[in-house]
C-alpha positions as semicolon CSV with decimal commas, in nm:
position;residue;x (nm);y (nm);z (nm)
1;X;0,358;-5,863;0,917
2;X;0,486;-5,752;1,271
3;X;0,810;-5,640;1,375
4;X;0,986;-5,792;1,668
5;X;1,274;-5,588;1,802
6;X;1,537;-5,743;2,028
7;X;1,532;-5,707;2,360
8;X;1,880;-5,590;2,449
9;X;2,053;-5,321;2,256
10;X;2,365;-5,597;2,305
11;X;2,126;-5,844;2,129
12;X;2,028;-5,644;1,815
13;X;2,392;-5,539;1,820
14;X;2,510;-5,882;1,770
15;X;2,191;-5,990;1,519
16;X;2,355;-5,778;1,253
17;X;2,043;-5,533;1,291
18;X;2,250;-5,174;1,228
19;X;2,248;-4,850;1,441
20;X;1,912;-4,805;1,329
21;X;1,766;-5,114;1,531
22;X;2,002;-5,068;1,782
23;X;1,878;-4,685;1,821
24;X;1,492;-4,765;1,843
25;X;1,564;-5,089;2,073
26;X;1,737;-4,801;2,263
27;X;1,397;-4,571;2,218
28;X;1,163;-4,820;2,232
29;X;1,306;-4,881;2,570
30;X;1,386;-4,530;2,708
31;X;1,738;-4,623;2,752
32;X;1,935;-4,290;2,501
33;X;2,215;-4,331;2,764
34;X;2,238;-4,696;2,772
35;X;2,283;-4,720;2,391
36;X;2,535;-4,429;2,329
37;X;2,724;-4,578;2,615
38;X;2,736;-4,931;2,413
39;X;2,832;-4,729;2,076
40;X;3,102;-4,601;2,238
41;X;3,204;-4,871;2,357
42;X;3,158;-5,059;2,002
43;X;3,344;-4,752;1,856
44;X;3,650;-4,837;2,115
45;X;3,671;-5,172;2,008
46;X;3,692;-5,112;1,629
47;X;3,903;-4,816;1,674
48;X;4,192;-5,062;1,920
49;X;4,157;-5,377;1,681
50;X;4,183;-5,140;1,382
51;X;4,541;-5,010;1,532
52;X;4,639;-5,342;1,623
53;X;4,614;-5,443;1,283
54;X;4,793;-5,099;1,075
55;X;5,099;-5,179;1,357
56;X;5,137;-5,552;1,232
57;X;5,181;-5,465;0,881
């Protein structure tokens, strides 16, 4: 059986894959900058729609 990795780190982002996937997409592809640049950007995301949500309540 052969692994096939995504493509994009956006890609095996949004297949549910998990840092790990994300991280050797990332590897695989030389790109180190590229994905802790989308992490933090992920990380952002969470971190705004998580306060959004504690200030409704």
């Amino acid at each position: 059986m052969r692994l096939v990795l995504p493509k994009t780190i956006e890609q095996a982002y949004h297949d549910g894959l998990g840092d790990g996937a994300v991280y050797a997409v990332a590897v695989m592809g030389g790109r180190e900058k590229e994905r802790r640049d989308w992490l933090d950007h992920v990380t952002k995301k969470k971190r705004a729609l998580a306060a959004l949500q504690e200030q409704e309540k």
